[in-house]
C-alpha positions as CSV (number, residue, x, y, z in Angstrom):
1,X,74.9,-32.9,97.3
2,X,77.9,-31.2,96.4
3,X,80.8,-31.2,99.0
4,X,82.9,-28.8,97.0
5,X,81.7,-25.6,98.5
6,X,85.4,-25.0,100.4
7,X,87.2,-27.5,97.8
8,X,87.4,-31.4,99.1
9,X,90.4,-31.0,101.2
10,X,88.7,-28.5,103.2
11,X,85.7,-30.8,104.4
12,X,87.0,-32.3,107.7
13,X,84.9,-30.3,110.1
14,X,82.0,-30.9,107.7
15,X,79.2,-33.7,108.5
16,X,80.7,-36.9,106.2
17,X,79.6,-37.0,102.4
18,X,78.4,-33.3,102.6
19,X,79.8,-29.4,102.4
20,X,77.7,-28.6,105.5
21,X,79.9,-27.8,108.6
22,X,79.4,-29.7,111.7
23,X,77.0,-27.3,113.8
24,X,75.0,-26.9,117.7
25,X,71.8,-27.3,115.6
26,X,72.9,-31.0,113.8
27,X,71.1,-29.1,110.6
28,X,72.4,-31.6,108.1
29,X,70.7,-30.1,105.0
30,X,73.1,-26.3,103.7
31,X,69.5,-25.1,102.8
32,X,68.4,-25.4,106.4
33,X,71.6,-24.0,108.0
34,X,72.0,-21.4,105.7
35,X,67.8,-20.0,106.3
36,X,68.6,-20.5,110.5
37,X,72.2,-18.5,110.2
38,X,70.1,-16.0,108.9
39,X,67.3,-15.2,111.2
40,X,69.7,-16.1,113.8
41,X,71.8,-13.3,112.6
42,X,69.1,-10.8,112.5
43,X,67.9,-11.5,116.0
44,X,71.5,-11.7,117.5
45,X,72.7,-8.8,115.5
46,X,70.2,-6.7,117.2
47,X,71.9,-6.7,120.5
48,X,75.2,-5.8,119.0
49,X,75.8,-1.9,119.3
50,X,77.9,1.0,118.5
51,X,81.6,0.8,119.0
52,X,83.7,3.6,118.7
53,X,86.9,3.2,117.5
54,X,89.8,1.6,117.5
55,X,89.1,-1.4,115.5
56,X,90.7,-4.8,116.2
57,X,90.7,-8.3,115.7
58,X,89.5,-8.7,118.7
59,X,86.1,-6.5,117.4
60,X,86.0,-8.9,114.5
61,X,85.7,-12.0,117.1
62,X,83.7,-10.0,119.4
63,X,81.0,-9.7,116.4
64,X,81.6,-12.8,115.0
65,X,81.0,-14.5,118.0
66,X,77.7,-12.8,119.3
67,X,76.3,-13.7,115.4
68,X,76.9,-17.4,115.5
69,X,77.5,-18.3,119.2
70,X,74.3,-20.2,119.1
71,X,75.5,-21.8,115.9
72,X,79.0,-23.1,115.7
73,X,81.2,-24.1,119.1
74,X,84.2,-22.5,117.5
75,X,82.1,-18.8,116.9
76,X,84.9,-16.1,117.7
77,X,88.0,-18.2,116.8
78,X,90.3,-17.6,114.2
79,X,90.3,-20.5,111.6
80,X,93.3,-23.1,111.6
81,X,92.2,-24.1,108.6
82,X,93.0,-23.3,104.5
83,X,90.6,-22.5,102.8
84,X,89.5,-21.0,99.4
85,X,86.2,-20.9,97.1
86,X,86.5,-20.9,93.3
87,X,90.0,-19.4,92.6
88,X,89.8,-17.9,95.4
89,X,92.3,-18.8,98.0
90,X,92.3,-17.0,101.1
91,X,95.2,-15.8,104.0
92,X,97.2,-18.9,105.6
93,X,95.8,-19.3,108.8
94,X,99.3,-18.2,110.6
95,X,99.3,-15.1,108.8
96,X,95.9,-13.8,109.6
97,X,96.2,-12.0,112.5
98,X,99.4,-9.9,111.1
99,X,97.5,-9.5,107.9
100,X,94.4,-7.8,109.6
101,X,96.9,-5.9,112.3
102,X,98.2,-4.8,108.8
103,X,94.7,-3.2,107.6
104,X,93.2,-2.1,110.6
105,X,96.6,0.0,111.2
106,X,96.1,1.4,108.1
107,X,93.1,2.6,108.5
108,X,94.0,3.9,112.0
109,X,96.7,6.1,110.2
110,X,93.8,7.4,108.4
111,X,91.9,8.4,111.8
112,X,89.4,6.2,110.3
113,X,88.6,7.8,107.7
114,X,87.1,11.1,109.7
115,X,86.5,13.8,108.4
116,X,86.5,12.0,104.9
117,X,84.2,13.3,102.0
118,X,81.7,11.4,101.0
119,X,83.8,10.9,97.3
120,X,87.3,10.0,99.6
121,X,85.2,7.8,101.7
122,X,83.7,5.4,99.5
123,X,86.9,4.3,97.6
124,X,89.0,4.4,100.6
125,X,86.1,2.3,102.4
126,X,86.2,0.0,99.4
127,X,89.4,-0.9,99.0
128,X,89.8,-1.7,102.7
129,X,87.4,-3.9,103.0
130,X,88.6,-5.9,99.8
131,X,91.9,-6.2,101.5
132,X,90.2,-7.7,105.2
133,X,88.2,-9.9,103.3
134,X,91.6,-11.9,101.6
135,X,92.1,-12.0,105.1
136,X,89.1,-14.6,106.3
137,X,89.9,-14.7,109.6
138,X,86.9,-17.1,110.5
139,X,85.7,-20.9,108.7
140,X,82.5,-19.0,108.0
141,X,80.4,-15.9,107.9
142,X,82.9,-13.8,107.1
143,X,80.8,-11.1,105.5
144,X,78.5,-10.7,107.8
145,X,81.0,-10.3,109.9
146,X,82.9,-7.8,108.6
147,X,80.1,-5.7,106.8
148,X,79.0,-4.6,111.1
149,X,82.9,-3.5,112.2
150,X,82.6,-1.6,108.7
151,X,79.1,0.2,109.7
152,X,80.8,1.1,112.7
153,X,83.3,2.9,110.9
154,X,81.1,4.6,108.1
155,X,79.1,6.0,110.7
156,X,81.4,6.9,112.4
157,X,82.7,8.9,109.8
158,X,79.4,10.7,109.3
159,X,77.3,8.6,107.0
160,X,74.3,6.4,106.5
161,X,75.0,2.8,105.3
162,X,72.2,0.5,103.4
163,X,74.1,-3.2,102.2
164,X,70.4,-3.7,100.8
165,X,71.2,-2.0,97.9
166,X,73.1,-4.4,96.7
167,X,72.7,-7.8,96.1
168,X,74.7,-11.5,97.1
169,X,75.9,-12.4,93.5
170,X,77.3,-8.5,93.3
171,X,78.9,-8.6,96.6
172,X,80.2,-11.7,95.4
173,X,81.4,-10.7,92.0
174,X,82.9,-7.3,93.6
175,X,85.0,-9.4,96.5
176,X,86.4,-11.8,93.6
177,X,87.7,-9.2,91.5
178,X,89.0,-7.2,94.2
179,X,90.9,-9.6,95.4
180,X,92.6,-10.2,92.0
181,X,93.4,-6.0,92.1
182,X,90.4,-4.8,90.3
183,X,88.8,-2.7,93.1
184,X,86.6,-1.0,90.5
185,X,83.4,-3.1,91.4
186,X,83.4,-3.1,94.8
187,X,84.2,1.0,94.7
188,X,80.8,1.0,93.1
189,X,79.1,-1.2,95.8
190,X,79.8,1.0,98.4
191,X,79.3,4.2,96.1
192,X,75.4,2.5,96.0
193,X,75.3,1.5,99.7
194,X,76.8,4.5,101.4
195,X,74.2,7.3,101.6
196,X,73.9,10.7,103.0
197,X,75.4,12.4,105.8
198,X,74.0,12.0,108.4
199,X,74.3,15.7,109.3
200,X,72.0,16.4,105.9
201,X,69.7,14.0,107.5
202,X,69.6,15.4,110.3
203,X,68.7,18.7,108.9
């Protein structure tokens, strides 16, 4: 098995010879972990509800935690560790909290995008969550992480959001470019998952 996943210098909380973190379940095999992350994910994600905002990093590690509490010991802590995948290298750990401060201001200045159009929404949406996912606050699920906290905040805005219209290798693909300034594929991810308003549906 490869243990490249987070580069080789990034394996020391992983179980020796492998890329598979050290976890509560001893799954030794990524296959295994990765299929029980997910249905635990779906079953703890369904006692996560609506928050209004203000968004913080403590919402991130609220969510974070109640997905992979069960999991990993360290669920809801910000990493200490570098990491990167590919070319990608994300935030130093001691600049991650300023960095998401940074965004989540941002988008407070914005009221959160209320009152947005449907066409300001999505690239605003977009290009805000490209810049929080640089930011990697945690050693792992990171996206489905985020993706909730950004629910919250398209909903809150007035419209329906569907991440199944879009699969991993595009989200993937759109987060890569992004974060080398090319926002153009992830503008279109969001264009695909955010729907309707939800005042139309409600009509």
């Amino acid at each position: 098995m490869s243990n490249d996943k987070y580069g080789s210098d990034q394996a020391p909380d992983c179980y020796p010879g492998t890329d598979v973190l050290v976890n509560l379940l001893d799954l030794r095999n990524a296959e295994d972990l990765d299929e029980a992350e997910r249905y635990i994910n779906e079953v703890a994600s369904a006692h996560l509800e609506f928050i209004p905002p203000p968004y913080s990093l403590a919402t991130l590690k609220h969510v974070h935690r109640t997905l992979f509490e069960a999991i990993y010991p360290w669920a809801g802590e910000i990493r200490t560790l570098a990491i990167s995948k590919g070319s990608t290298r994300f935030c130093s750990p001691e600049y991650i909290e300023r960095e998401v401060a940074k965004e989540l201001s941002k988008m407070a200045d914005a009221g959160w995008f209320e009152g947005f159009s449907r066409q300001q929404l999505v690239p605003a949406v977009a290009e805000s969550y490209g810049t929080l996912n640089v930011a990697h606050p945690f050693r792992e699920g990171n996206g489905r992480t985020q993706r909730i906290p950004f629910e919250y905040i398209i909903f809150n805005a007035g419209y329906l959001i569907d991440w199944g219209m879009v699969d991993q290798e595009e989200w993937i693909k759109a987060c890569i470019h992004s974060y080398h300034g090319d926002d153009e594929l992830i503008v279109d991810v969001f264009n695909r998952c955010i729907g309707n308003s939800i005042a139309e549906v409600d009509c």
